[in-house]
N, C-alpha and C positions, 0 to 999 in steps of 0.2 A: 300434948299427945304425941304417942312416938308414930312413926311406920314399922308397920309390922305383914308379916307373913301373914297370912291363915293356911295350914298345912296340917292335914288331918284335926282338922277339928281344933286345931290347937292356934293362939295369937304370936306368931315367935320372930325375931329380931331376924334379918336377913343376915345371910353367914360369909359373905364379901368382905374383901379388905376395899374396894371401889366404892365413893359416893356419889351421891348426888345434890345438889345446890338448887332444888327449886322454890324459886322466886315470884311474887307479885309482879306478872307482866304490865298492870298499871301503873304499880308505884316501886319501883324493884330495890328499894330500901327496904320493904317488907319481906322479912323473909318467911316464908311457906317453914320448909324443912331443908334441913341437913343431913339425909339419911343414906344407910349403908345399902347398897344393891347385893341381893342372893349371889348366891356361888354356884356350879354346878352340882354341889352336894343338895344344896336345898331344891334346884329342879326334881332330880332323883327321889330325894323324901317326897317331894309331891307327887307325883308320877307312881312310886308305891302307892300312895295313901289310896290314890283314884282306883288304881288297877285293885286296890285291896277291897275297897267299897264298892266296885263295879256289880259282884254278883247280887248282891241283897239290893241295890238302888233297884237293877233289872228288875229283880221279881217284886216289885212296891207295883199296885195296879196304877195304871196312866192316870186314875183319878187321884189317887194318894199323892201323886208327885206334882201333878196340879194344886192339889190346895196347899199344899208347902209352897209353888210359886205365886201362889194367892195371897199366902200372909205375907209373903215377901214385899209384896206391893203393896199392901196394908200399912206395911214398915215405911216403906217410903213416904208415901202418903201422911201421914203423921211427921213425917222430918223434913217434911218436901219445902220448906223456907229456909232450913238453916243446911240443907244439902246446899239446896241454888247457890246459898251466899257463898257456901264455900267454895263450888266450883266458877261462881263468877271471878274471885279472889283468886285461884290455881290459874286459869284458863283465859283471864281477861274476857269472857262472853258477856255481852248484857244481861242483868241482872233479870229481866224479862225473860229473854232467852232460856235462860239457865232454870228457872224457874219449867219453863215449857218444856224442856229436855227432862228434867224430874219427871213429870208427870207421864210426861212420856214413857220414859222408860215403866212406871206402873203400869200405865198401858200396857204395855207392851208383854210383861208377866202376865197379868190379867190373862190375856188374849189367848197365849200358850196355856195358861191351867185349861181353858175352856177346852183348846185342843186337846188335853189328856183324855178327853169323854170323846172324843172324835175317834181317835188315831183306831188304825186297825186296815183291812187290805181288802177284797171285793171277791165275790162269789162268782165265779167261772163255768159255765158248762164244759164238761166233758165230752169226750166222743165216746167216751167207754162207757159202757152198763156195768151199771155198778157204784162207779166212780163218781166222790163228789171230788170239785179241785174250789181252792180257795189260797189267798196271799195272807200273808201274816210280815209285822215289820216287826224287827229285830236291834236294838241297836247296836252300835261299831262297837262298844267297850266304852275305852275312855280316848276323848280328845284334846288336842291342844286347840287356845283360841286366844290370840293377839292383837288388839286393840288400840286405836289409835288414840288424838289429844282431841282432838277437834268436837267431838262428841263422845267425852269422855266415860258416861255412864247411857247412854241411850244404843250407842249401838255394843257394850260390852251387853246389856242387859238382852236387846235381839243377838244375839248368838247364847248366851247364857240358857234364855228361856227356854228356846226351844234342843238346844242340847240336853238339857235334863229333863225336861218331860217325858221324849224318847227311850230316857232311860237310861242314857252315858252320864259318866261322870267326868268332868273338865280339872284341868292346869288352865289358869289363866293368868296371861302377862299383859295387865294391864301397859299405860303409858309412864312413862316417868313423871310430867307433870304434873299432874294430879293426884296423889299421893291418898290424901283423906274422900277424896272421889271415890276412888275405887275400893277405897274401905268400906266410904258406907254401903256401896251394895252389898261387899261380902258380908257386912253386917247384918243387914235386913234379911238375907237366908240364914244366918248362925240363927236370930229372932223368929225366925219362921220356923226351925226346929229340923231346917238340912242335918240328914245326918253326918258326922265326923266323915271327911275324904272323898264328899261328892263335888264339891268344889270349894277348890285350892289355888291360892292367889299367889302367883309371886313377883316380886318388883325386882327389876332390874332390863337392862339395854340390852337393845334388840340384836347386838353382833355376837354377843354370848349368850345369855339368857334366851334368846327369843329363837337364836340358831339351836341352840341345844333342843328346847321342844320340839320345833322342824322336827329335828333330825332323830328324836328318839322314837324307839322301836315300840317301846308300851303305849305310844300314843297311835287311836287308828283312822284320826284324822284332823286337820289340822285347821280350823277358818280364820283368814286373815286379814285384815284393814289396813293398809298402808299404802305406799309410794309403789310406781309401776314397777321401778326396777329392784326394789326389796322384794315387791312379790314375782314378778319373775324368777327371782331366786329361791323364794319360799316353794311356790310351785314345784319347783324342777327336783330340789331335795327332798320335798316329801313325797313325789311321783316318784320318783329311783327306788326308794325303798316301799313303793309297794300302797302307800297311805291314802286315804280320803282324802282333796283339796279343795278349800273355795278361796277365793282371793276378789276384793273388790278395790280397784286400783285406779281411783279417780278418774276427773274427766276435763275437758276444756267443751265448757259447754256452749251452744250457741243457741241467742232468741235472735229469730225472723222476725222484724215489723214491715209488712205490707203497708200501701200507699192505704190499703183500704183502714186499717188499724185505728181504735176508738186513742185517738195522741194522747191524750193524758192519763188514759189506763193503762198504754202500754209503757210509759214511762216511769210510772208507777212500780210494774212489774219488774223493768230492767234495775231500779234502783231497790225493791227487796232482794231481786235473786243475785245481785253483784255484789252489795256492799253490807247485810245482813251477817254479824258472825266475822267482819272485818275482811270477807269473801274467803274464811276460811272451813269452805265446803267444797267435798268432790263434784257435788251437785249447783254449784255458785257460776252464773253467769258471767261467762270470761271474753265471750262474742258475741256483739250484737251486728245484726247482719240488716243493713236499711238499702228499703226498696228506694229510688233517687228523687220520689214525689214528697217520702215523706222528712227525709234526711234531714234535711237543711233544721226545718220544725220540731222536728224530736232530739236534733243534736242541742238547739241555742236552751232548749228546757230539762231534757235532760244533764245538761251541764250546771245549767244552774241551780237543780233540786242537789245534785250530788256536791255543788260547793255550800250549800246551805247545811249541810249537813252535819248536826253536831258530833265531834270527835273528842272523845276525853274519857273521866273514869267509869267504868260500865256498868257500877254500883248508882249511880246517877241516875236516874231513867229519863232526865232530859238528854242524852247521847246516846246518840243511833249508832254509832261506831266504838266499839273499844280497842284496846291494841292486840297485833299479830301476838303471840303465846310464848314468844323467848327471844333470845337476840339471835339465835342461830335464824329463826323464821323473820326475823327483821330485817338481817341483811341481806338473808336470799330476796326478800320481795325488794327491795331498795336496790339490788344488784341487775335484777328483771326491770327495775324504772329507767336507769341509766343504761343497759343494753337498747331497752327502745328508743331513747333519744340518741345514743351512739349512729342506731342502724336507720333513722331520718326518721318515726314518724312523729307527727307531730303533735305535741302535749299540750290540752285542751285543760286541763284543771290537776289540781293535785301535784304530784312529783316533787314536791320539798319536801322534807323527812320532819316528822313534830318530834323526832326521838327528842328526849332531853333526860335531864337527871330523875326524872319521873318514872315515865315507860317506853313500852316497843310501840308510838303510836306513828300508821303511815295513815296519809290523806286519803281518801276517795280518788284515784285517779282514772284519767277517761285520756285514750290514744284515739288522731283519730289519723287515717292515711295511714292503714297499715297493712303491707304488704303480706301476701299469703304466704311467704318464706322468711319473713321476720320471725324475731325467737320470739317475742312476744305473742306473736298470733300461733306458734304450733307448742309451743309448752305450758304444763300445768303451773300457773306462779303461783297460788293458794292465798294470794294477799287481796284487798280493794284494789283492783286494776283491771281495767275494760280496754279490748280495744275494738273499734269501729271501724263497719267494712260498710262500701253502697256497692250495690247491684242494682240490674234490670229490670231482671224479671224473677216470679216463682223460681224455675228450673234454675237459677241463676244463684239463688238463695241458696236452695237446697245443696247443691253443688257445693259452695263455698261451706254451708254447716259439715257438709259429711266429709269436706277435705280435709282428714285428722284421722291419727291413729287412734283418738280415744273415740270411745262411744257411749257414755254414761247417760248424758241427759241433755236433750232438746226441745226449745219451744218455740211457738209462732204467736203470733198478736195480728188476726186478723178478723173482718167481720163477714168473711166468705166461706161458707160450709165446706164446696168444692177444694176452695185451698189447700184448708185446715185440714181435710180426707186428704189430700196428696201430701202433704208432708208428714202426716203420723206415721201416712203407709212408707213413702221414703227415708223417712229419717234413720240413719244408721245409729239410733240407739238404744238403751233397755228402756228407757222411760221418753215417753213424747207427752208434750203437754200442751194447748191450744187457751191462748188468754192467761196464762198462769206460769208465775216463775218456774224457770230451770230448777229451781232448790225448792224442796220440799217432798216426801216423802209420807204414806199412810201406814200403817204398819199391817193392815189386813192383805196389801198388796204386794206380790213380787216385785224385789228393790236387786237391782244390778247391769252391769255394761253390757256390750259386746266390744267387740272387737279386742284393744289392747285394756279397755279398763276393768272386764273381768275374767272369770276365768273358775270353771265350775256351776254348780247349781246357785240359783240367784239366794238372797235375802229374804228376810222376813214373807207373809202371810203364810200359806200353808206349803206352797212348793218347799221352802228351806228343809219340813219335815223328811224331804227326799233323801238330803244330805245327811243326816245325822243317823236316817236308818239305811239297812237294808232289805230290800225286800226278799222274802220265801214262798215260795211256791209247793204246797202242799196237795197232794195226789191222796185222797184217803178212799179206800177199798169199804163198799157199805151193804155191798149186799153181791 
C-alpha cells in the first residue's frame, strides 16, 4: 500500500521531491514506508478543496454532520485490531495500548456526533420591549490542525471531531511516523460518506508543510500538538495574521506521595503514569516528589517493580515497555540519561541503552538526588525516566511540583481529604488528580495546561466547541 494524500475527495501521491524513511521502531529492519512528502502546491490544493467545501459542510444541520462522525467510528470499530497492529508496528506503542487508543478515538467521534444535537447558543433577556436577544455559533471557515506521534490517531480524531461537527472544514498534517495511521482515519470518513474537501490529509514535515498551514491565509484557525518551542512558534505566526490558535505543549509532570499514601498503590500509580507508552506522554509522570517518612519505602519498591519490568517487542503483551518512536527520540532520551549522571545525580536503575540491531529500546530509569536546577528535573525528556525529590511537608511538595514552567498535569497519593483539597486547589496545572496517574485523560472532560504548556482554549469535552466556533449575538425586533 502506497502513502497517499486525500485532497478533495481524491487518494493522490504527495508532489515533493523530499522523503521519508519510516521504520519499525521495534525491529528497524522492517521497513513501514518509503514515501514522498507534499510540496507546497499540494498544501494550496488542500486549502482550496476545504475553503471550496466550507459553504455546503456549513449548511448540513449539526445532526447530519454528526451521524457522518458516527459512521466514522462505526469504521473504526470494525478495523479496530488490524488499525492497533498497525499503529503498534509505526509507533512502537503496546499492542494493548494501541488497541485502547482505537477505541478511543471512536469514542471520541461518538461523543462529538451526539454534540451535533447539542450545539447552539442560549436565550437572553432583553431590556428593550420588544426585543428578544439570543446567541447562535458560527463556525471559523476552515482550519488547520497538526498532530503529533505519540497518539497518533486519538488526539488527530479529538481535534478532527469536533472541528467538523461545528461545521469547518480541515487541512490536516498528520505526523510523519505513522503514515497508514493516519490513513485509516481519513478512511473511515471517505467510508462514512464525508463529503469531497471537508477533510484533507497531508503528509509531510512540520518546518515546510506544517509552517505553510500556520502561515496560510484561507485557514481561520490553527490547533496544534507538539514541543513547547514549535508551538511557541505556531502561536505567534498564526496570531500576526489574525487566526484562531490552540496549542497543547506538554508537560513535566509531578505525583506527590505523602507519609500518609496507601505504598503499594501509589507505587503502582508512579509506575503506569512514568513508564506506560515508554513515558512517551505530555501527561507521563517525570517527578515524583516523596514526603521523607515515606521515601526510603516507596524508593527500594518502586525501583524494583520498574527493574522488573518487561522491555521488548510491544506486539508481545508480555512487555510493559516498548521502544522510544525513532532514533532521533532515542538519542534525545539517552542524551537526558547521561546529562543526569554528568550533573551528579544519582542512577538508581536503568541508564544502559538496550539499543541494539533490533530497536530504539531505553530502560525504565529512576534518578534519585536530584537537584531543582538539574536539566533533568526542569525539562520535558518524553522518554521512561523519573527523577525523585524528598521534602518535608505538604507546602513543601506543592512548592517543588509547581516550581516549573510547565503546567499540564499533576497528582498526589494520599489518604487525607484535607491534603488532597490543598493540592488540587494549589496545583498550578489544567488537570490535578488524587490517587491516580499524572497520564490519563476522559474525553467528556476539558484536557489542557496552563502556564507554558498551553496556550488557547483547552481540548476535548465540550469547552473545545468554543474554539472551533464563534459566537453571535442576535437582537431580533418582535413586536
Amino acid at each position: 500500500m502506497n502513502v497517499v494524500n486525500f485532497i478533495a475527495g481524491q487518494r493522490v501521491a504527495p508532489g515533493g521531491s523530499r522523503r521519508h524513511l519510516a521504520v519499525n521502531p521495534a525491529r528497524t529492519t522492517d521497513l513501514i514506508a518509503d514515501y514522498a512528502l507534499s510540496n507546497i502546491a499540494d498544501v494550496e490544493a488542500a486549502v482550496s478543496a476545504a475553503r471550496k467545501a466550507a459553504p455546503a459542510w456549513a449548511a448540513q444541520t449539526p445532526g447530519a454532520r454528526g451521524e457522518i462522525l458516527r459512521k466514522a467510528a462505526e469504521a473504526i470499530r470494525v478495523r479496530l485490531e488490524p488499525i492497533a497492529q498497525q499503529m503498534t508496528r509505526e509507533v512502537g506503542k503496546p499492542l494493548e495500548e494501541s488497541r485502547g487508543e482505537t477505541l478511543y478515538s471512536a469514542r471520541v467521534l461518538e461523543f462529538y456526533a451526539a454534540e451535533g444535537l447539542r450545539l447552539g447558543g442560549e436565550n437572553l433577556p432583553s431590556g428593550r420591549a420588544g426585543v428578544v436577544a439570543f446567541t447562535t455559533r458560527k463556525p471559523l471557515g476552515s482550519v488547520g490542525l497538526i498532530t503529533p506521534w505519540n497518539f497518533p490517531m486519538s488526539i488527530a480524531a479529538w481535534k478532527i471531531g469536533p472541528a467538523l461537527v461545528t461545521g469547518n472544514t480541515a487541512v490536516w498534517k498528520p505526523c510523519l511516523q505513522a503514515p497508514f495511521t493516519s490513513m485509516a482515519l481519513a478512511e473511515a470518513f471517505a467510508e462514512a460518506g464525508l463529503p469531497a474537501g471537508v477533510l484533507n490529509l497531508v503528509h509531510g514535515d512540520g518546518f515546510d508543510i506544517g509552517q505553510a498551514i500556520v502561515d496560510h491565509p484561507g485557514l481561520a484557525g490553527i490547533s496544534f500538538t507538539g514541543s513547547q518551542k514549535v508551538g511557541f512558534a505556531v502561536h505567534q505566526a498564526a496570531s500576526n495574521r489574525r487566526a484562531k490558535v490552540q496549542c497543547e505543549l506538554g508537560g513535566k509532570n509531578p505525583l506527590v506521595v505523602l507519609d500518609d499514601a496507601d505504598l503499594d498503590a501509589a507505587v503502582t500509580t508512579a509506575i503506569e503514569g512514568a513508564f506506560r507508552n515508554a513515558g512517551q506522554k505530555c501527561t507521563a509522570t517525570s517527578r515524583v516528589i516523596l514526603q521523607r517518612g515515606i521515601r526510603q519505602a516507596f524508593t527500594s519498591k518502586f525501583v524494583a517493580r520498574a527493574k522488573a519490568l518487561s522491555v521488548g517487542d510491544p506486539a508481545d503483551p508480555a512487555n510493559f515497555v516498548g521502544p522510544v518512536v525513532d532514533e532521533k527520540q532515542y538519542d534525545k532520551v539517552v542524551g537526558y540519561i547521561r546529562t543526569g549522571l554528568k550533573e551528579g545525580a544519582t542512577l538508581l536503575c536503568g541508564g544502559d541503552s538496550r539499543r541494539n540491531t533490533e530497536g530504539y529500546f531505553v530502560e525504565p530509569t529512576v534518578f534519585d538526588n536530584v537537584a531543582p536546577d538539574m536539566t533533568i528535573a526542569r525539562d520535558e525528556i518524553f522518554g521512561p525516566v523519573v527523577a525523585l525529590f524528598a521534602v518535608d511537608t505538604l507546602d513543601e511538595a506543592i512548592a517543588v511540583a509547581n516550581d516549573t514552567e510547565h503546567g499540564l498535569s499533576a497528582s498526589i497519593c494520599t489518604t487525607n481529604l484535607l491534603s488532597a483539597h490543598a493540592f488540587v486547589t494549589q496545583a498550578e496545572s489544567g488537570v490535578a488528580s488524587v490517587n491516580l496517574p499524572t497520564a490519563g485523560v476522559e474525553l467528556q472532560a476539558p484536557f489542557g495546561g496552563t502556564k507554558a504548556s498551553g496556550l488557547g482554549v483547552k481540548e476535548q469535552g465540550r469547552p473545545v466547541l468554543d474554539f472551533y466556533t464563534e459566537l453571535r449575538t442576535v437582537y431580533m425586533k418582535v413586536a
